[in-house]
Structures are given as C-alpha cells and as structure tokens.
N, CA, C and O atoms as a GROMACS GRO file, in nm:
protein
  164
    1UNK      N    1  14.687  28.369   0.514
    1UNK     CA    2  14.633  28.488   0.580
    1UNK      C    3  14.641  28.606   0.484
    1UNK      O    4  14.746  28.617   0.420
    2UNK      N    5  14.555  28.686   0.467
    2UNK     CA    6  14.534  28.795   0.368
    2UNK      C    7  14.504  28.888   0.443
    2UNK      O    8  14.427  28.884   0.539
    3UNK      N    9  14.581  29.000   0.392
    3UNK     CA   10  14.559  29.163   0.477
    3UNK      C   11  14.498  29.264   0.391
    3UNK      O   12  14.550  29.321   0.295
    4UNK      N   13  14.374  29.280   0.443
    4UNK     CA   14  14.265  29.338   0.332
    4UNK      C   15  14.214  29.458   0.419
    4UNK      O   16  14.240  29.458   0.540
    5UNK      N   17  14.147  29.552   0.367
    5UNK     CA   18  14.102  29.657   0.416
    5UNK      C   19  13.957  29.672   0.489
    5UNK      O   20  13.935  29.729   0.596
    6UNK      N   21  13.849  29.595   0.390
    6UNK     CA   22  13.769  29.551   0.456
    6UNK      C   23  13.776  29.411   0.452
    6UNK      O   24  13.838  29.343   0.370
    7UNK      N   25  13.674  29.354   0.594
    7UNK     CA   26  13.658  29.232   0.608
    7UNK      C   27  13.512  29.214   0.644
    7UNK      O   28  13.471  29.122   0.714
    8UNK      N   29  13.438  29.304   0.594
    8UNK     CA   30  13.276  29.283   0.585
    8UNK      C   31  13.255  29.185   0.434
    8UNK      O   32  13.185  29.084   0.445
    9UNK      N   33  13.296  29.205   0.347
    9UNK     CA   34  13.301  29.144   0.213
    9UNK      C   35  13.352  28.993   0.266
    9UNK      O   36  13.286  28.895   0.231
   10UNK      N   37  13.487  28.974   0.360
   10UNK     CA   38  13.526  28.828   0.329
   10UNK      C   39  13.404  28.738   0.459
   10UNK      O   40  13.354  28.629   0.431
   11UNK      N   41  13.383  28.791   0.561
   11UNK     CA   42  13.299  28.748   0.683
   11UNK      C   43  13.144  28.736   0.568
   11UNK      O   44  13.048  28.721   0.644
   12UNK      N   45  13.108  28.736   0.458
   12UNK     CA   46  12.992  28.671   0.417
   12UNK      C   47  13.007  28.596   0.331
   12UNK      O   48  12.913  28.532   0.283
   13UNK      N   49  13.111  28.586   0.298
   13UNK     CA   50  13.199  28.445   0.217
   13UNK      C   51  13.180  28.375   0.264
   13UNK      O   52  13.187  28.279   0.188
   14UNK      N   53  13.152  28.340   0.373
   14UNK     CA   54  13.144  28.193   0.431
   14UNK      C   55  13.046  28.172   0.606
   14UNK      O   56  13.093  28.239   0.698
   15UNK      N   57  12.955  28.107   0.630
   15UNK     CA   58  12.871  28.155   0.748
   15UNK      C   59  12.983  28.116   0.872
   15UNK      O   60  12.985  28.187   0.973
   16UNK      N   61  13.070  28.006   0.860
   16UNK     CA   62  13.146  27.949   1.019
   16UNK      C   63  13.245  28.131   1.009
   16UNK      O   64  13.314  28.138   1.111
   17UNK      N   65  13.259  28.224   0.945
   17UNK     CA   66  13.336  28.322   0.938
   17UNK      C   67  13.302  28.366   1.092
   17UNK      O   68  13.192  28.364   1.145
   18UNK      N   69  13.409  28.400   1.140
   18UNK     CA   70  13.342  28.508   1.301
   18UNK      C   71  13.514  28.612   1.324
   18UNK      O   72  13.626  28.562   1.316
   19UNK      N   73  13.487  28.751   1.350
   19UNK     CA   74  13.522  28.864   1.327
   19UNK      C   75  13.583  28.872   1.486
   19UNK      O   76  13.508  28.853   1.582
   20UNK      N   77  13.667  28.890   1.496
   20UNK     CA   78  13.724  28.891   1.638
   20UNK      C   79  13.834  29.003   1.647
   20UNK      O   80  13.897  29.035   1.546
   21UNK      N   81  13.860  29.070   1.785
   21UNK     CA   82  13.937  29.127   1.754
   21UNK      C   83  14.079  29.127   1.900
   21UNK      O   84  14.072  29.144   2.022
   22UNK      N   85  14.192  29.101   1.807
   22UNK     CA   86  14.301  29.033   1.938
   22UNK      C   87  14.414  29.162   1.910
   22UNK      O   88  14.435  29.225   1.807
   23UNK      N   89  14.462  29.172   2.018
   23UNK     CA   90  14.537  29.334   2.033
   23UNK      C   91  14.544  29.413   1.906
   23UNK      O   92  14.606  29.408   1.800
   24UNK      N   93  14.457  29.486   1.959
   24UNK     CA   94  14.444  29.560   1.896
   24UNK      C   95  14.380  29.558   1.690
   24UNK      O   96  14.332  29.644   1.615
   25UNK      N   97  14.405  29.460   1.680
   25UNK     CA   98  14.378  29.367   1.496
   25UNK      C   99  14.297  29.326   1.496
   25UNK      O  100  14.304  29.247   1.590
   26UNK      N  101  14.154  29.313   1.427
   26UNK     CA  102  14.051  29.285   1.380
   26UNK      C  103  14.104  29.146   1.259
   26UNK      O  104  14.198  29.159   1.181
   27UNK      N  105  14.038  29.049   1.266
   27UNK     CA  106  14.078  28.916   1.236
   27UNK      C  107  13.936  28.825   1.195
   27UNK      O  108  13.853  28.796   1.281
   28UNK      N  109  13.925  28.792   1.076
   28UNK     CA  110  13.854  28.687   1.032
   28UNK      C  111  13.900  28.554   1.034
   28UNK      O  112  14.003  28.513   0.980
   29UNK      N  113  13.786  28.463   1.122
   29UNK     CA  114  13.889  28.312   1.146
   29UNK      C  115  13.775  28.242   1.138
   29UNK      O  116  13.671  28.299   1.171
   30UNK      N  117  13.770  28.131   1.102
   30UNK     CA  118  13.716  28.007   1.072
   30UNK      C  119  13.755  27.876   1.128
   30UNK      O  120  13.874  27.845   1.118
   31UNK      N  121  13.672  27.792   1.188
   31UNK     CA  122  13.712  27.673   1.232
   31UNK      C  123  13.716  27.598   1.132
   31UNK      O  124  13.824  27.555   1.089
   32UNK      N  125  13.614  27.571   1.082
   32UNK     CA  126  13.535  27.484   0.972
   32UNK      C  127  13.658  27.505   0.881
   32UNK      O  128  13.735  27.408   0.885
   33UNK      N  129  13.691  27.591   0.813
   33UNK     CA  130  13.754  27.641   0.659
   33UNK      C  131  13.908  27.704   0.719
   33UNK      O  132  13.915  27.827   0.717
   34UNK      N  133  14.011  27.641   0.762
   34UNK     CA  134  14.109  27.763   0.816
   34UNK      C  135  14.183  27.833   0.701
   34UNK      O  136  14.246  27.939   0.711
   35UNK      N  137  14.168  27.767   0.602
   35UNK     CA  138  14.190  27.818   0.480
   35UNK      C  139  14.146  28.069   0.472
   35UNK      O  140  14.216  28.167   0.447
   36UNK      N  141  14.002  28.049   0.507
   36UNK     CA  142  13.996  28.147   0.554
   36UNK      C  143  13.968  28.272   0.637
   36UNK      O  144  13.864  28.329   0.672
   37UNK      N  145  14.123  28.299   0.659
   37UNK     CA  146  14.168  28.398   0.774
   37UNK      C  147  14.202  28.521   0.690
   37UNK      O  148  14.227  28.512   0.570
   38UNK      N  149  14.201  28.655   0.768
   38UNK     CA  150  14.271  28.757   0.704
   38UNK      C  151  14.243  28.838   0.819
   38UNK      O  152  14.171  28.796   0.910
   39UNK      N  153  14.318  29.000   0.819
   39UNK     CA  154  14.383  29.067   0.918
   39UNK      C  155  14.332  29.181   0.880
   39UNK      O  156  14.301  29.194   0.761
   40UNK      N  157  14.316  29.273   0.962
   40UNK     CA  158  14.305  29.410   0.919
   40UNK      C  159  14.349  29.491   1.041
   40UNK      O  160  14.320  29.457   1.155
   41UNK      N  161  14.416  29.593   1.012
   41UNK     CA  162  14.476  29.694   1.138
   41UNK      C  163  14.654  29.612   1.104
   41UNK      O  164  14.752  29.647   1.170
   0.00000   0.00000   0.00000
C-alpha cells in the first residue's frame, strides 16, 4: 500500500484501478492486480 498525494496518476496505471472512498480516505484498489493499492487522506 503506498500513500501518495495524488491518485489520478496511479488510477491510469492500470484499467481494473477503481477509486473509492471508505471513512473518510480516498483509496485505489484493484481486484485483478492487488499488488496495486494506495491511500490518500
């Protein structure tokens, strides 16, 4: 998991990417690849 500032750059890294956001934290997650995830907030 990587804590990055933006996550517009890592969400086109890869198309299964989908941008969700769980209390309050904005979160890039992948089924396909869980390899990559990362956090922001």
């Amino acid at each position: 998991m990587k804590v990055v500032s933006s996550l517009k750059s890592l969400k086109k890294r890869d198309i299964n990417n989908k941008v969700v956001k769980r209390r309050g934290k904005i979160y890039v997650i992948n089924k396909k690849n869980p390899r990559m995830k990362a956090r922001q907030g």
